[in-house]
N, CA, C, O and CB atoms as a CASP TS submission, in Angstrom:
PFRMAT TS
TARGET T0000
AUTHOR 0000-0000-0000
METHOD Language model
MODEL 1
PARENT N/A
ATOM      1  N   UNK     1     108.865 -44.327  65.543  1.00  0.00           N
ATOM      2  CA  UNK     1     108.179 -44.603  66.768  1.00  0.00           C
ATOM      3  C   UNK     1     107.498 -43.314  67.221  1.00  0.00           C
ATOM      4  O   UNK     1     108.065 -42.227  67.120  1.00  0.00           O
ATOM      5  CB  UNK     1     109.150 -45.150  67.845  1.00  0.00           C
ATOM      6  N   UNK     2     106.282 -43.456  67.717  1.00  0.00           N
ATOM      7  CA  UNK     2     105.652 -42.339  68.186  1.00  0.00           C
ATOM      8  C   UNK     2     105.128 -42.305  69.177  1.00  0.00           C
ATOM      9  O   UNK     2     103.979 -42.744  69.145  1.00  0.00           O
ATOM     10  CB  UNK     2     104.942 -41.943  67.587  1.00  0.00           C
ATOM     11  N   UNK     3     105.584 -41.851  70.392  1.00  0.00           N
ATOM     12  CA  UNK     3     105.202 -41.668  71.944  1.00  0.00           C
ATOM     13  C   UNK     3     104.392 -40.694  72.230  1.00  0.00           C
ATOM     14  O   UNK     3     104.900 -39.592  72.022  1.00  0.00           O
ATOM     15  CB  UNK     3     106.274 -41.422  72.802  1.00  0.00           C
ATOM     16  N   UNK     4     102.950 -40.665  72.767  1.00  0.00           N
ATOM     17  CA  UNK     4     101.796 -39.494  72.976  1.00  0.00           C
ATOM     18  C   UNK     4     102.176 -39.319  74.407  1.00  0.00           C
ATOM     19  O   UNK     4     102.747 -40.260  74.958  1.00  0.00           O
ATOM     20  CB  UNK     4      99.979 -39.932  72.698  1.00  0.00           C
ATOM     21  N   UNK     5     101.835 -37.822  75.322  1.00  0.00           N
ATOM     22  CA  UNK     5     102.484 -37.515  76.052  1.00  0.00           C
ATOM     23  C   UNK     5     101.684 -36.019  76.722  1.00  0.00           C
ATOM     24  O   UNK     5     102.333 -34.976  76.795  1.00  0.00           O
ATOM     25  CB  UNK     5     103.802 -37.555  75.395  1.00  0.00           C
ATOM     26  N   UNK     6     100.322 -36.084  77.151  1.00  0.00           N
ATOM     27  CA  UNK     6      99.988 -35.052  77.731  1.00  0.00           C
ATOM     28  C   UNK     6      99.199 -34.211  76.541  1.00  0.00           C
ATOM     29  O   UNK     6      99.605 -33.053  76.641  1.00  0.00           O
ATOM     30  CB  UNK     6     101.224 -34.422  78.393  1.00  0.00           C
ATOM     31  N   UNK     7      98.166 -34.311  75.368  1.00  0.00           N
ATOM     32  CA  UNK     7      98.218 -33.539  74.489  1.00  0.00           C
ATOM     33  C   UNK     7      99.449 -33.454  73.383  1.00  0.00           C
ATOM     34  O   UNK     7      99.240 -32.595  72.526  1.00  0.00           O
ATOM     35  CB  UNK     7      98.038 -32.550  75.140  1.00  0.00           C
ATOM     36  N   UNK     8     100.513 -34.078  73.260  1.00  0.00           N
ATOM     37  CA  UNK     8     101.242 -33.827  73.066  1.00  0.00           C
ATOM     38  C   UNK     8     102.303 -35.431  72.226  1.00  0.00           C
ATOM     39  O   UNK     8     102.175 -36.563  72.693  1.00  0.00           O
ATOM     40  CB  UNK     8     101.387 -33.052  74.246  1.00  0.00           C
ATOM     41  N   UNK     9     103.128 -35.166  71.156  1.00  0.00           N
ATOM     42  CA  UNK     9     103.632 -36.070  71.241  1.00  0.00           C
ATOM     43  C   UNK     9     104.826 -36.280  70.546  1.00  0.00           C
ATOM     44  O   UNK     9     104.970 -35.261  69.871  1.00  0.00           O
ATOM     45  CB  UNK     9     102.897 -36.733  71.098  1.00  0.00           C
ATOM     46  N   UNK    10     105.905 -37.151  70.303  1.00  0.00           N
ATOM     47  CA  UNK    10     106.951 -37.463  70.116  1.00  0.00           C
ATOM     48  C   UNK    10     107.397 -37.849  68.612  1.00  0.00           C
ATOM     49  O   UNK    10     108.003 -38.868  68.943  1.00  0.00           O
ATOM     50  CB  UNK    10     107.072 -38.300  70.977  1.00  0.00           C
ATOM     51  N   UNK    11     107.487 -37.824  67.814  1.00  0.00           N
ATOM     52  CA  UNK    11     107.823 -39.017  66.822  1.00  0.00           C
ATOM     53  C   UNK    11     109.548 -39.084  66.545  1.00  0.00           C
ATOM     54  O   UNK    11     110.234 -38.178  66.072  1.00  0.00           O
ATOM     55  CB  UNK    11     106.927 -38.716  65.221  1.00  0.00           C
ATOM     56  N   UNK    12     109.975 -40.347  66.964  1.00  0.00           N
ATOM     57  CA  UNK    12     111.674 -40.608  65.783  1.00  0.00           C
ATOM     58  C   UNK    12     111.494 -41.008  64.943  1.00  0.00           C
ATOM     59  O   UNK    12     110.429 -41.558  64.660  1.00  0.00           O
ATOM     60  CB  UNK    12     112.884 -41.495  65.991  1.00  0.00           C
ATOM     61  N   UNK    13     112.823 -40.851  63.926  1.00  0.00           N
ATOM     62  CA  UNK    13     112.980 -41.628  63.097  1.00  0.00           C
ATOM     63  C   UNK    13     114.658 -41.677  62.386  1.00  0.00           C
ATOM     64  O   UNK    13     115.287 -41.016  61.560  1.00  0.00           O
ATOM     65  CB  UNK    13     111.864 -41.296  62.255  1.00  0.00           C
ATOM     66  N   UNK    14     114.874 -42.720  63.148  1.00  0.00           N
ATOM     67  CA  UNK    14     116.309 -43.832  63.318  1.00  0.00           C
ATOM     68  C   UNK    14     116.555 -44.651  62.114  1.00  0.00           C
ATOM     69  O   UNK    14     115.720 -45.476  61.744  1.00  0.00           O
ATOM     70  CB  UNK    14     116.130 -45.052  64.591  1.00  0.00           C
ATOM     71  N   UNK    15     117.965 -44.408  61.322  1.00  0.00           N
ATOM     72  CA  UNK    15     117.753 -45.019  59.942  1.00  0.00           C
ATOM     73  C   UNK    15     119.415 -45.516  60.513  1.00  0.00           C
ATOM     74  O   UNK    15     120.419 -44.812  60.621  1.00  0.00           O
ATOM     75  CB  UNK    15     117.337 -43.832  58.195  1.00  0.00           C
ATOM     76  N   UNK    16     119.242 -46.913  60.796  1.00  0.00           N
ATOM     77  CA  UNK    16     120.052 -47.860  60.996  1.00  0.00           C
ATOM     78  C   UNK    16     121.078 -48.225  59.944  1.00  0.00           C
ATOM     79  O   UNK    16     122.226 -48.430  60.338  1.00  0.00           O
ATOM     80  CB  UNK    16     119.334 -48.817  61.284  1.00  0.00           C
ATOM     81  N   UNK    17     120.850 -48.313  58.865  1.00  0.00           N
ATOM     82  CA  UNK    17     121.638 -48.421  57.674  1.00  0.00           C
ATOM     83  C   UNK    17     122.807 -46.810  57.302  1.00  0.00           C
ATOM     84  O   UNK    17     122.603 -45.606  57.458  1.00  0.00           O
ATOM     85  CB  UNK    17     120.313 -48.713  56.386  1.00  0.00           C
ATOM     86  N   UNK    18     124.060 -47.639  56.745  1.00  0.00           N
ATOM     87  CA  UNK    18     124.690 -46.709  56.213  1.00  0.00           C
ATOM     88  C   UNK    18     124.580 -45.658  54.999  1.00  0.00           C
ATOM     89  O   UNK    18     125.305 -44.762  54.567  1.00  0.00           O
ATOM     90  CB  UNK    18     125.441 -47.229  56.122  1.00  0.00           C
ATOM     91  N   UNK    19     123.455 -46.139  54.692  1.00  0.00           N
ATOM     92  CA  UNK    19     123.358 -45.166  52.839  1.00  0.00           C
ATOM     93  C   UNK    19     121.932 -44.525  53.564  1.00  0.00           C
ATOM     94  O   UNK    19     121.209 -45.205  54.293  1.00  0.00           O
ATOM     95  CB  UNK    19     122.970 -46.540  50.621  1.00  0.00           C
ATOM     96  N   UNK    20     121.674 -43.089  53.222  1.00  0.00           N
ATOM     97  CA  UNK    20     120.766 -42.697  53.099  1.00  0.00           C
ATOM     98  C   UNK    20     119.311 -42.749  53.125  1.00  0.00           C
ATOM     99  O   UNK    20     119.045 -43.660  52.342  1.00  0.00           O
ATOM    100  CB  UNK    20     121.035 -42.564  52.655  1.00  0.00           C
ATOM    101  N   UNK    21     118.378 -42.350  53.519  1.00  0.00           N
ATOM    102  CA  UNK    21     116.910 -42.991  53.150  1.00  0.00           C
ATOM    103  C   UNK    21     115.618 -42.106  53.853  1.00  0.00           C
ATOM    104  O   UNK    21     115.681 -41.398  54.858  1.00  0.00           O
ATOM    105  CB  UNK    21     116.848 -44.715  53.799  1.00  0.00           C
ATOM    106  N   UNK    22     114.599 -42.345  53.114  1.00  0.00           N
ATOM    107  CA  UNK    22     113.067 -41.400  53.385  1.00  0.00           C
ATOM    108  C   UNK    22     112.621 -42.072  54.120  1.00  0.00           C
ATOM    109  O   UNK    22     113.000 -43.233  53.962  1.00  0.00           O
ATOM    110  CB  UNK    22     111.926 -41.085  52.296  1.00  0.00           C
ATOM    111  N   UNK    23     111.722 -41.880  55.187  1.00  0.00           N
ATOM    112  CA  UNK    23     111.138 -41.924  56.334  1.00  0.00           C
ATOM    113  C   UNK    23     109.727 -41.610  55.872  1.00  0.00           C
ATOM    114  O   UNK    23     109.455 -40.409  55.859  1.00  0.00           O
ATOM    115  CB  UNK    23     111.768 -41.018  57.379  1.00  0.00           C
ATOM    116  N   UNK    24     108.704 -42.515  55.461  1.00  0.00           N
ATOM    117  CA  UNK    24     107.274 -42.211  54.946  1.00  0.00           C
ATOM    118  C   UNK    24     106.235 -42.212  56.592  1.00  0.00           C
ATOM    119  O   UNK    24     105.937 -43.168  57.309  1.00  0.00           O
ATOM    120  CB  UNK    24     106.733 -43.720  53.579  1.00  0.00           C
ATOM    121  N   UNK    25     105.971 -41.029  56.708  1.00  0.00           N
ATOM    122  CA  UNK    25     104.958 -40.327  57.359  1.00  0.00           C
ATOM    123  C   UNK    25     103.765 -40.642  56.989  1.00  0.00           C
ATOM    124  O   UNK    25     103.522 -41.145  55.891  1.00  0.00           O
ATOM    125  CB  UNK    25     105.060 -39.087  57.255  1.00  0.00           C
ATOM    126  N   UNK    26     102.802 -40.349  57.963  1.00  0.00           N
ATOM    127  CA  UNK    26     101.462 -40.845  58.232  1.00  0.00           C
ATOM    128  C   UNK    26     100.819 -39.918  58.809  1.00  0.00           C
ATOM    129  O   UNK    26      99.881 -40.446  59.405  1.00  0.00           O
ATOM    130  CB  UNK    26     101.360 -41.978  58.984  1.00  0.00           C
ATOM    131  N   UNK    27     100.818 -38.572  58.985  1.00  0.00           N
ATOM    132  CA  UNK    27     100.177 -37.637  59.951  1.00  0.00           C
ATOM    133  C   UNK    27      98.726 -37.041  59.378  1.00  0.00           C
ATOM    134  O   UNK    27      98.438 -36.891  58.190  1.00  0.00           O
ATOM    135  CB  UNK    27     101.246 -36.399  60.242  1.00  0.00           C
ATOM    136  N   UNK    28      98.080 -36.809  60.270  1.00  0.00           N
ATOM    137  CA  UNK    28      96.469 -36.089  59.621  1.00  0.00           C
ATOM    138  C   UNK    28      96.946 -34.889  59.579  1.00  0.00           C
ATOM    139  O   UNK    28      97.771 -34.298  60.276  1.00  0.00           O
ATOM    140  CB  UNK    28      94.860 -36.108  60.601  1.00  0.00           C
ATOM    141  N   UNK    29      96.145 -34.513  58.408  1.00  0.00           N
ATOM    142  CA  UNK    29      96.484 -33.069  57.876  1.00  0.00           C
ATOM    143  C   UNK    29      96.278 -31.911  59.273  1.00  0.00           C
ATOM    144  O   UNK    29      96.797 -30.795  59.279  1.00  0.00           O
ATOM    145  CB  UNK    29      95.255 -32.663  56.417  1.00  0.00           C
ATOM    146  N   UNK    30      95.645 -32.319  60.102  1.00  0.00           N
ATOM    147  CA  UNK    30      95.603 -30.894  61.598  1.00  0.00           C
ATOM    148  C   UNK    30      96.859 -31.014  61.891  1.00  0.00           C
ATOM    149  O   UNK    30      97.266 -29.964  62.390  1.00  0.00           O
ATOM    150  CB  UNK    30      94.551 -31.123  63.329  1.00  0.00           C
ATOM    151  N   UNK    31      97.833 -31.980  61.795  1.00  0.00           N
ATOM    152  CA  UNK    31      98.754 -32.430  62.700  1.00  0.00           C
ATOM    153  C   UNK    31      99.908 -31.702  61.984  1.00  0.00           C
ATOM    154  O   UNK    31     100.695 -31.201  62.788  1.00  0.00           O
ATOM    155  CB  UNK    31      98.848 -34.073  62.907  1.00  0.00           C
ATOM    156  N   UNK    32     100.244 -31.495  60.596  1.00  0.00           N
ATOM    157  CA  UNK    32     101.083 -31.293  59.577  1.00  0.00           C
ATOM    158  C   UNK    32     101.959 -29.939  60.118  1.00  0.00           C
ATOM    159  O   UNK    32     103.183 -29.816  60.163  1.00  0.00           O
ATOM    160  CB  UNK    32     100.219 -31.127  58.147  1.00  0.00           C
ATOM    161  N   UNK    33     100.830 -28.894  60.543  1.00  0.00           N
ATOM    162  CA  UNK    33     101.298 -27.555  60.569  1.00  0.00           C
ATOM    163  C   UNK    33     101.871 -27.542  61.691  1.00  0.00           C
ATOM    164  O   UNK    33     102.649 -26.589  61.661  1.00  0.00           O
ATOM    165  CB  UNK    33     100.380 -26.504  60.420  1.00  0.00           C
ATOM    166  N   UNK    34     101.937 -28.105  62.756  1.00  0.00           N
ATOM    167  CA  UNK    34     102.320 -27.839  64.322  1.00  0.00           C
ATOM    168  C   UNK    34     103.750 -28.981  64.236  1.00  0.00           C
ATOM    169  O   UNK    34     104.345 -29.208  65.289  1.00  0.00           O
ATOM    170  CB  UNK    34     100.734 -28.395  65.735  1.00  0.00           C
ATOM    171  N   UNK    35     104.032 -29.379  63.465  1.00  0.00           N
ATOM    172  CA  UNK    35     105.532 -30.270  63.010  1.00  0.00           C
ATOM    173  C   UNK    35     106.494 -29.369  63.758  1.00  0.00           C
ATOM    174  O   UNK    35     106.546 -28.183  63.431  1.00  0.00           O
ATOM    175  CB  UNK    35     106.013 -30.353  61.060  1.00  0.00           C
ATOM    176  N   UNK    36     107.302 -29.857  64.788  1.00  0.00           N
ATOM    177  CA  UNK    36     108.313 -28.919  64.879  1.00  0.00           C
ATOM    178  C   UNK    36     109.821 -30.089  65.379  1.00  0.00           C
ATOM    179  O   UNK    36     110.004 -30.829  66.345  1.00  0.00           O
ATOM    180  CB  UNK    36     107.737 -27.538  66.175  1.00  0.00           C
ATOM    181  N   UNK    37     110.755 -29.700  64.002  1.00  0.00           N
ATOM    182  CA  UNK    37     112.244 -30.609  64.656  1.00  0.00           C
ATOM    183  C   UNK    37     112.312 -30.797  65.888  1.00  0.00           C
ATOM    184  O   UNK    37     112.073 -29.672  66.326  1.00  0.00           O
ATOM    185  CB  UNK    37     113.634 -29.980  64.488  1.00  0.00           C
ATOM    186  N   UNK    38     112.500 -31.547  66.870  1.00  0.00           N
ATOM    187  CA  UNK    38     113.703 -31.288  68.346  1.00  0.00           C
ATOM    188  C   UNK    38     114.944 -31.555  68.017  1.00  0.00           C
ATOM    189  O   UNK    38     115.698 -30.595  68.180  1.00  0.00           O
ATOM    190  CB  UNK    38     113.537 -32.295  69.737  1.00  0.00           C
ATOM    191  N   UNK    39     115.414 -32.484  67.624  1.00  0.00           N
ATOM    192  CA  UNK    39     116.577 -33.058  67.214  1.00  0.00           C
ATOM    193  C   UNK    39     116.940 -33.964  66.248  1.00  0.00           C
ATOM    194  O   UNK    39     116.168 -34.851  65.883  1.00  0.00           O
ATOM    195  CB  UNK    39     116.936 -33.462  67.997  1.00  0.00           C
ATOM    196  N   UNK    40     118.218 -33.800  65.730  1.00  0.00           N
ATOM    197  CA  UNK    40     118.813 -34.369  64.535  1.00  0.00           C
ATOM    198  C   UNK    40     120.280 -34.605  64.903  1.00  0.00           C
ATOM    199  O   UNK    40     120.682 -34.065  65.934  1.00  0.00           O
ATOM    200  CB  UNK    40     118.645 -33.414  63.253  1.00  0.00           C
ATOM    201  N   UNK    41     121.118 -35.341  64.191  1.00  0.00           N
ATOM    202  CA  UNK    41     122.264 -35.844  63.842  1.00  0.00           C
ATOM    203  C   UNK    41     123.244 -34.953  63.064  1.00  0.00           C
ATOM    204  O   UNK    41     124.447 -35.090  62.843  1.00  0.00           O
ATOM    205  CB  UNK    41     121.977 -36.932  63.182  1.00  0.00           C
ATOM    206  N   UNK    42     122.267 -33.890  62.676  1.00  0.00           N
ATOM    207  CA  UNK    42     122.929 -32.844  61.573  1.00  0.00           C
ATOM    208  C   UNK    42     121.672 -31.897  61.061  1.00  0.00           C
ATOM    209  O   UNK    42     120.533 -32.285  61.317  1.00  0.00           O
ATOM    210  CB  UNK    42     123.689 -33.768  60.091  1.00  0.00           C
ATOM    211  N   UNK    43     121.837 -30.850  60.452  1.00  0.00           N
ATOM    212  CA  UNK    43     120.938 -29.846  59.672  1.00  0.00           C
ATOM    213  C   UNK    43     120.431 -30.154  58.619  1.00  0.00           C
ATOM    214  O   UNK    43     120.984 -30.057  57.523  1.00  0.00           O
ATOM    215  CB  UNK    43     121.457 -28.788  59.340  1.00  0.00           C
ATOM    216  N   UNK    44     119.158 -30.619  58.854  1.00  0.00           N
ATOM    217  CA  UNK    44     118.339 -30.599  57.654  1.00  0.00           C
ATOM    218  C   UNK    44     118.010 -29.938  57.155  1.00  0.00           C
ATOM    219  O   UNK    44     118.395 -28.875  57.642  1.00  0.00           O
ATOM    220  CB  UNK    44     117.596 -30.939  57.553  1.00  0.00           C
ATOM    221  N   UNK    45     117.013 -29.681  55.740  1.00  0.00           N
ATOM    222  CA  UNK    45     116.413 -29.051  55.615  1.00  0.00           C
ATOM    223  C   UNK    45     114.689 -29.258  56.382  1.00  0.00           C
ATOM    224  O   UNK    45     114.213 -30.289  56.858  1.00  0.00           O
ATOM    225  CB  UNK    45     116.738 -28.976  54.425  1.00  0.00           C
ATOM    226  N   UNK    46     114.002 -27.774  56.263  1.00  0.00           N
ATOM    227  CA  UNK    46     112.876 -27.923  56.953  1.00  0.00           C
ATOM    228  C   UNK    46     112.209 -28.855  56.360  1.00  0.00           C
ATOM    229  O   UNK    46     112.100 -28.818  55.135  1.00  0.00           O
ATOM    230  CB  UNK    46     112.171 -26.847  57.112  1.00  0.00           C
ATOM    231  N   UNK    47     111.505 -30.098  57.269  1.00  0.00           N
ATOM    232  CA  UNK    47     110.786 -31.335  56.696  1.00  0.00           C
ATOM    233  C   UNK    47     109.449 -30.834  56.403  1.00  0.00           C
ATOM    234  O   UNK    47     108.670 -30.086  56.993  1.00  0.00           O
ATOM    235  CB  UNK    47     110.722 -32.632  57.701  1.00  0.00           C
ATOM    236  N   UNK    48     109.425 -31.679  54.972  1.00  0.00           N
ATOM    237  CA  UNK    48     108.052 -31.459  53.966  1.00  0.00           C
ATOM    238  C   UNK    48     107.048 -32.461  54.578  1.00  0.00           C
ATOM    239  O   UNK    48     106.539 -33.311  53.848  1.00  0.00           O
ATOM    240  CB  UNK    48     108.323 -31.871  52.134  1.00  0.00           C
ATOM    241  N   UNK    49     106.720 -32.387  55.997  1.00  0.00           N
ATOM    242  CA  UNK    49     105.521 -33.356  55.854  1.00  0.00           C
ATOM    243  C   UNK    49     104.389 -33.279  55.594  1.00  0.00           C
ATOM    244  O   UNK    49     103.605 -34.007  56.204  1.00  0.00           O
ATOM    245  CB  UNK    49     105.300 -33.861  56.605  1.00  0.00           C
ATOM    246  N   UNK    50     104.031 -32.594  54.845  1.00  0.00           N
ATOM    247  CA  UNK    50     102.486 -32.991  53.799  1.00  0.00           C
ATOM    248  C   UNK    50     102.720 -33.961  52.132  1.00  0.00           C
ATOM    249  O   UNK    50     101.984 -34.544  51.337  1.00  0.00           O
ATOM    250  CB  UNK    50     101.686 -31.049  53.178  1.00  0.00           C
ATOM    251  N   UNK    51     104.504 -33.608  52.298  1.00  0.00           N
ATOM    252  CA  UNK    51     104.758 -34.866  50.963  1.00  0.00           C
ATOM    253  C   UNK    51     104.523 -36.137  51.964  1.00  0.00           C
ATOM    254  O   UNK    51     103.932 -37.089  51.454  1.00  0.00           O
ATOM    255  CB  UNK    51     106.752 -34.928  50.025  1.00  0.00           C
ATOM    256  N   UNK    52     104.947 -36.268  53.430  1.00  0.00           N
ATOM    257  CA  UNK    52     104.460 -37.700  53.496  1.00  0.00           C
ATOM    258  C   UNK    52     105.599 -38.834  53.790  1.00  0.00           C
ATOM    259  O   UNK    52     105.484 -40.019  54.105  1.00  0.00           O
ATOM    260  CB  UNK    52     103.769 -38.028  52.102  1.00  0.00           C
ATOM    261  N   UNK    53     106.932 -37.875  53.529  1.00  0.00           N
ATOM    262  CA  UNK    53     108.109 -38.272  53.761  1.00  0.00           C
ATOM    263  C   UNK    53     109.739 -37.343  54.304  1.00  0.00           C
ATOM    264  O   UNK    53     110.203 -36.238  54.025  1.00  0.00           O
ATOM    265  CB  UNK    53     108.148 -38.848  52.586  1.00  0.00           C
ATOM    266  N   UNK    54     110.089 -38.224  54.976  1.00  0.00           N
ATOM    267  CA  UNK    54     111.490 -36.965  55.367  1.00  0.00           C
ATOM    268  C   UNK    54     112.803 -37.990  55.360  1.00  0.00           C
ATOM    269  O   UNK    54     112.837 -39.020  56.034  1.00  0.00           O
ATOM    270  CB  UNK    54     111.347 -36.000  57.393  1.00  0.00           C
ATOM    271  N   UNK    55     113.994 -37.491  54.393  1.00  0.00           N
ATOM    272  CA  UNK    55     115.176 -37.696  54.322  1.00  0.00           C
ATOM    273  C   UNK    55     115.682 -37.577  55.405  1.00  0.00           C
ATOM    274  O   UNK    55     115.620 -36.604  56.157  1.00  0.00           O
ATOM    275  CB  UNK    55     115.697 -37.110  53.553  1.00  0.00           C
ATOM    276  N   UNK    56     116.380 -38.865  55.598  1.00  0.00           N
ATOM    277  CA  UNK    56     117.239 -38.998  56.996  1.00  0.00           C
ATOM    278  C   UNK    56     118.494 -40.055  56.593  1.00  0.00           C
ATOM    279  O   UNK    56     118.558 -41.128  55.993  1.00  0.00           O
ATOM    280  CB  UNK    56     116.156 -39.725  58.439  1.00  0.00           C
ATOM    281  N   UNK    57     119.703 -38.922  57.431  1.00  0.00           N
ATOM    282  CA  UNK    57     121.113 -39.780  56.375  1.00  0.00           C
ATOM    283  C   UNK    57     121.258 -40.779  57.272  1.00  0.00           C
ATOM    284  O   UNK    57     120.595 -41.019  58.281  1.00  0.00           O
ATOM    285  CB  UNK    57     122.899 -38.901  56.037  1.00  0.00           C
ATOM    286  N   UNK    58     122.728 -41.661  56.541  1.00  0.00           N
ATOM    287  CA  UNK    58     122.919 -42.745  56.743  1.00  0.00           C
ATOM    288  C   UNK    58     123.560 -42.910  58.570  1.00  0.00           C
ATOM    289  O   UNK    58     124.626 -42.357  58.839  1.00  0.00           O
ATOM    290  CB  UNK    58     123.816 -43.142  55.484  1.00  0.00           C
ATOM    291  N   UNK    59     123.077 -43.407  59.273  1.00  0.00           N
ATOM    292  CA  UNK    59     122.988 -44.016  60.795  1.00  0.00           C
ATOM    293  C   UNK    59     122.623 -42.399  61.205  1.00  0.00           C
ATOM    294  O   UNK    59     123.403 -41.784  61.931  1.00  0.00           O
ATOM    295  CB  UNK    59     124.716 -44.932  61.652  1.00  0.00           C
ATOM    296  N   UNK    60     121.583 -41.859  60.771  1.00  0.00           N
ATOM    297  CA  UNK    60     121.070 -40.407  60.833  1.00  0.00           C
ATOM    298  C   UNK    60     119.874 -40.741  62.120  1.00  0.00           C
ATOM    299  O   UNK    60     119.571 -41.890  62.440  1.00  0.00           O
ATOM    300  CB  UNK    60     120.325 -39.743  59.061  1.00  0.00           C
ATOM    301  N   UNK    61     119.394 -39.729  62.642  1.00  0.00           N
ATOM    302  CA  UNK    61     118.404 -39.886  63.369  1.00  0.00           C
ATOM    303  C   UNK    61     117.599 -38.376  63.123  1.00  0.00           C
ATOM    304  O   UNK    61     118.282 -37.429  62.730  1.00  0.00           O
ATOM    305  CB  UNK    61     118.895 -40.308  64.860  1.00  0.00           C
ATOM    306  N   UNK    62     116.023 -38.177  63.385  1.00  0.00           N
ATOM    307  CA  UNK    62     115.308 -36.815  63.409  1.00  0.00           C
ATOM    308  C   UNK    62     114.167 -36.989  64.902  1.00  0.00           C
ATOM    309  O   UNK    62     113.601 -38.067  65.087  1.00  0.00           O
ATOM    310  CB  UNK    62     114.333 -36.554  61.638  1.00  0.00           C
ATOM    311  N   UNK    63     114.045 -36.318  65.445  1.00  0.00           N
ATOM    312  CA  UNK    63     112.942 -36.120  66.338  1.00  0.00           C
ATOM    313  C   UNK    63     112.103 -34.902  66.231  1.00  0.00           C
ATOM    314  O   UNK    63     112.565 -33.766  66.341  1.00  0.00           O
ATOM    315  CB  UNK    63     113.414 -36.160  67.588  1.00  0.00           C
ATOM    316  N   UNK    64     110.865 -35.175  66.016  1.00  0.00           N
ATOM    317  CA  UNK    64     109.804 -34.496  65.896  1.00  0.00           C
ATOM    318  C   UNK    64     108.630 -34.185  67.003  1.00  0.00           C
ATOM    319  O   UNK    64     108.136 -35.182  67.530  1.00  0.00           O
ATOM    320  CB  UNK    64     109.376 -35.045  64.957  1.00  0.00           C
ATOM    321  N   UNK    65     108.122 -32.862  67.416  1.00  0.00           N
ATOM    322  CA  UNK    65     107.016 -32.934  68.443  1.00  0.00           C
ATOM    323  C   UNK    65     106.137 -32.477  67.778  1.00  0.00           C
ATOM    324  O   UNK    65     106.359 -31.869  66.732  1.00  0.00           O
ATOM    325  CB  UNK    65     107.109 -32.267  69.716  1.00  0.00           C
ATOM    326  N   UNK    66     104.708 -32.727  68.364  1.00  0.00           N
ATOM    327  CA  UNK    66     103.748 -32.297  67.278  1.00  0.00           C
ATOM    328  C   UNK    66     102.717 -31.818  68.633  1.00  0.00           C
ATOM    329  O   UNK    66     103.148 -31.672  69.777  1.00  0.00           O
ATOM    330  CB  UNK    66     103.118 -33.723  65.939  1.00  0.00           C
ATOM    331  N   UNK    67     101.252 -31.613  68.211  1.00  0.00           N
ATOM    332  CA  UNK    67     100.140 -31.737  69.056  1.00  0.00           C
ATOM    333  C   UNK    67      99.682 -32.995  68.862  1.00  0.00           C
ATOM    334  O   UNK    67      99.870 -33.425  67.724  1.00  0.00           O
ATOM    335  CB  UNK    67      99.122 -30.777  68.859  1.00  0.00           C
ATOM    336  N   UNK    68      99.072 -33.806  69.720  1.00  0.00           N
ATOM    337  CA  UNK    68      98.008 -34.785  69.363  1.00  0.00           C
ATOM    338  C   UNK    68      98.744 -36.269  69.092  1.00  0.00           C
ATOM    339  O   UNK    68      98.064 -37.247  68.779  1.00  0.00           O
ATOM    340  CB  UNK    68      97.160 -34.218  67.967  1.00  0.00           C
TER
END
């Protein structure tokens, strides 16, 4: 889900299931570099979004702010 917010905006991503799973992203390449975590369920590693996808464990959650 992605909430815009002043310049500014939100994205989760809530993985309801117990086993593991990738989260396929959609962002324009301006948007890629200004990626910054807010919150997680646990320590990830830093998310690769120019692959387009981010690992999120099982009943895991990630929150992301971006520009735009």
């Amino acid at each position: 889900m992605r909430c815009p917010w002043r310049g500014s905006a939100v994205l989760t991503v809530h993985n309801f299931a117990d086993r593991p799973a990738k989260a396929d992203l959609d962002l324009d390449a301006d948007r890629e570099a200004g990626v910054a975590e807010l919150f997680a369920d646990q320590r990830y590693p830093r998310p690769d979004v120019a692959a387009g996808s981010v690992p999120v464990d099982g009943y895991g959650y990630r929150w992301f702010g971006f520009r735009g």
